[in-house]
N, C-alpha and C positions, 0 to 999 in steps of 0.2 A: 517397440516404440514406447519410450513412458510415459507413465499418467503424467495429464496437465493438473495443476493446480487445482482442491477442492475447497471453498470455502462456506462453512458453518457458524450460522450464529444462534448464539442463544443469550438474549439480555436479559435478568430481572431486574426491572427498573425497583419492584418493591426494597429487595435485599436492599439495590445500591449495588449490582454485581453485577458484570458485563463479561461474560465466558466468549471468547470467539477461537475456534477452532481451525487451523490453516493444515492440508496435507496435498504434498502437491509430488510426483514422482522427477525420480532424477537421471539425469541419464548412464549412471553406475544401477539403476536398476534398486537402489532403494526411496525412500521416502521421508520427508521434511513434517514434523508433525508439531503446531506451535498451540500452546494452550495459553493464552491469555487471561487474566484476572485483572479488571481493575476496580480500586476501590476510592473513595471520595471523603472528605470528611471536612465541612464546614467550621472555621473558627471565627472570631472576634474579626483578627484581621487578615486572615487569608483562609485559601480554599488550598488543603494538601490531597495528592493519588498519588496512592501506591500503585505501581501495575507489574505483576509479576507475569515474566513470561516462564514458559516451560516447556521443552521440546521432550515428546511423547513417540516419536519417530523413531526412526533406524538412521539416520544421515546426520550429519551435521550439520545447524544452521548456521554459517556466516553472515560476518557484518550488520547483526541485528539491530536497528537502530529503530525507537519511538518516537513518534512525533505527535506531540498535545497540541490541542489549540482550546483555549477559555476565555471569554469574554475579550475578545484583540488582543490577548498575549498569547505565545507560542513559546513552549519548551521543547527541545530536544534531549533527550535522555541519551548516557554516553553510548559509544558504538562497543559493542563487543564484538571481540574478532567472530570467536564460535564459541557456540554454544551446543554443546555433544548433547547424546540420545541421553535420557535421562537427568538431564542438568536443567535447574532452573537460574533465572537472575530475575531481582528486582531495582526497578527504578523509583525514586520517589520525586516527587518537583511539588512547587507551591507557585501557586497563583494569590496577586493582592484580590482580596476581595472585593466585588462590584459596591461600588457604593449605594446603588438603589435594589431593594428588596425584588424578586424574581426569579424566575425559572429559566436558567440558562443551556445552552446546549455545549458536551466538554467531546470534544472532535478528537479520533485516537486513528493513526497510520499507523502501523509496525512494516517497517520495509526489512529485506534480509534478502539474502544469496543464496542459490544452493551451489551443492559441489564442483555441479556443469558451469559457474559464472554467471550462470541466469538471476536476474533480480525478480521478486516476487513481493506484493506490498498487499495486505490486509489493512480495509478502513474498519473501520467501529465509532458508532457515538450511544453517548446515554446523556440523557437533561440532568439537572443539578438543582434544588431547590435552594434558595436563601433566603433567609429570612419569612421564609413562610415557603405555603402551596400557592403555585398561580398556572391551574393549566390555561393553555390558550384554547380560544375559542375558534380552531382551525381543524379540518382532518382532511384527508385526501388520499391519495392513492402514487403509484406510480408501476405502471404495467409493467411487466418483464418484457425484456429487449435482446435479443440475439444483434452482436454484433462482429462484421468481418472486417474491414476497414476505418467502415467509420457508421456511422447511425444516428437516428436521434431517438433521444430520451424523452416521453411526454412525462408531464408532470403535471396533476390536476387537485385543487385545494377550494376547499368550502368552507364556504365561511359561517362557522354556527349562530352568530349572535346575530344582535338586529342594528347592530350599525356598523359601517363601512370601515376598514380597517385599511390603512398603508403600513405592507409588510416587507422585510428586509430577507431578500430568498437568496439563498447560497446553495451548494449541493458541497456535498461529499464521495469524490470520487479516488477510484485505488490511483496509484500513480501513473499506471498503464494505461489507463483514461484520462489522463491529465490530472490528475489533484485536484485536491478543494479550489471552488470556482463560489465568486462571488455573481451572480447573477442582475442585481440589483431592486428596486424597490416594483411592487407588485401593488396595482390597490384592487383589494376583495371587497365587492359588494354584500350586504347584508343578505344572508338564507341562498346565495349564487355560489356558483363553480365556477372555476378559474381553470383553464387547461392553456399549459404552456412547452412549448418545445422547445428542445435545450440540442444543440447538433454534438455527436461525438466524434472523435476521432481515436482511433488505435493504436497508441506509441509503442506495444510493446507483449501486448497480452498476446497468449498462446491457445491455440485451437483447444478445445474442452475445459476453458479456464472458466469459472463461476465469479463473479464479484457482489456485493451488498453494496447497495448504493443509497444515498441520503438525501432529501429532501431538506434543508436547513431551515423554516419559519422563525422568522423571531418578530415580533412588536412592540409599541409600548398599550398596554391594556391600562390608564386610568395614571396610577402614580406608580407604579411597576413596572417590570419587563417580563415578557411569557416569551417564548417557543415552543415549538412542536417538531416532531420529527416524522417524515415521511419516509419509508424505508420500500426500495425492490431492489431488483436483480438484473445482473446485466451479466449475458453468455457470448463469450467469445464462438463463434464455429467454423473460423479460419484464421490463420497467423497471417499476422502484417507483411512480412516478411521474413526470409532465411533466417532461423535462430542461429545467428554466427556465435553465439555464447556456447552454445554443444559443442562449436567445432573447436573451442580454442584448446583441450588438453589435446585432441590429435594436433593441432596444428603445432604444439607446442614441442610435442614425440618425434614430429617430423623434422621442425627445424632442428632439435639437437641432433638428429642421426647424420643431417646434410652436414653439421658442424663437424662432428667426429669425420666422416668421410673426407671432407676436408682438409681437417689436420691431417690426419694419416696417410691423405695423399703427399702433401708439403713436406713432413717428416720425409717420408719413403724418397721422393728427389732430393732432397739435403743428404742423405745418406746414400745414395748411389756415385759410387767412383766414377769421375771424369772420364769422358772419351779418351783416348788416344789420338794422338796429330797424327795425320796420315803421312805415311813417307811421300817424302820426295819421289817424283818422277826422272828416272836420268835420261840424257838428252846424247846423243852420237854426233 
């Protein structure tokens, strides 16, 4: 049976580097290994990321395609078919710059395929400063979640400062949980905890599959914008359903053989010689 999907992160928000690590096995028996870099670089009038990926694997990743989101804009980066063991590609995209000084949060999916036709999607986020530092006065938690079908996510945030804040909550989920989800506005009382439940559902994740998951805070703090990021985990430890994505290269073996058998039947009667008419019977 192959490995399900592992996912590793490691972000420094100091550098401005977001490494995330995806190896997930396949059902040819090797393995999908994507190394992720993305980088950020603040201008006059826009915000540019590079984000280079890099398959470290034995497999080929298919249909690689990124998806950003910054300040209510969203790029997608172009799809490459495949990206072989050892090969990297980079994307680049720009974002206009926010026009009020703040710490924003820049939201990254990388979906792709492996061999077997299975889709598999890595979230990632990292904050963004403009025009200055502005952390928010927020932190909080989000417990790890084993999930079969469906589950809920709590989500729990405090509020550091001494007056009451209405905040803008979104989460960050892989596509298998449904994607980025806007939640809507939260009010956090001063020096309080806020615990909220978020219900999940399973479209697609595979028994022993690991995902990062995002808490999205964002505010206005004063004449600024802050956010904060809440980060935990969420474990698949049953499939939704039949992965019909394994079955399709048998299915595919199968129906060409039916097809050959087929013709070769068809042929074989178009080339066999006509009966003979049976004689007459004579009659006395």
């Amino acid at each position: 049976m192959p490995s399900m999907p592992h996912i590793r992160l490691d972000q420094r928000a100091a550098a401005g580097l977001v490494l995330l690590v995806i190896a997930s096995g396949t059902a040819f028996g090797g393995a999908i290994t994507l190394e992720t870099t993305l980088r950020t670089t603040v201008a006059e009038a826009t915000v540019r990321t590079t984000l280079a990926v890099r398959n470290t694997g034995t497999d080929a990743a298919h249909d690689v395609t990124p998806r950003l989101r910054f300040a209510d804009v969203e790029r997608t980066g172009a799809l490459v078919r495949d990206l072989p063991p050892g090969r990297a590609h980079e994307w680049t995209v720009e974002f206009p710059r926010p026009p009020a000084a703040g710490r924003y949060p820049l939201l990254l999916t990388v979906a792709y395929n492996d061999p077997g036709y299975r889709s598999f999607s890595a979230p990632s986020a990292a904050l963004v400063d403009v025009g200055g530092v502005f952390p928010a006065p927020v932190h909080g938690s989000v417990p790890p979640l084993a999930v079969d079908s469906e589950g809920t996510l709590t989500i729990v945030l405090v509020n550091d400062d001494s007056v009451s804040h209405a905040a803008r909550l979104g989460v960050l989920l892989p596509d298998e949980l449904g994607g980025p989800r806007a939640v809507g506005s939260v009010e956090l009382m001063p020096g309080k905890a806020r615990t909220l439940a978020l219900p999940l559902q399973n479209h697609g994740g595979l028994a022993g599959s690991r995902y990062p998951v995002y808490a999205v805070v964002q505010l206005t703090d004063g004449e600024h914008e802050t956010a904060a990021l809440v980060s935990g985990q969420v474990t698949i430890v049953s499939a939704l359903a039949v992965d019909w994505g394994s079955y399709l290269p048998r299915a595919a073996a199968a129906l060409a053989a039916l097809w050959a058998v087929a013709a070769l039947t068809v042929a074989l009667r178009r080339r066999r010689p006509p009966r003979a008419a049976p004689a007459p019977r004579r009659t006395r």
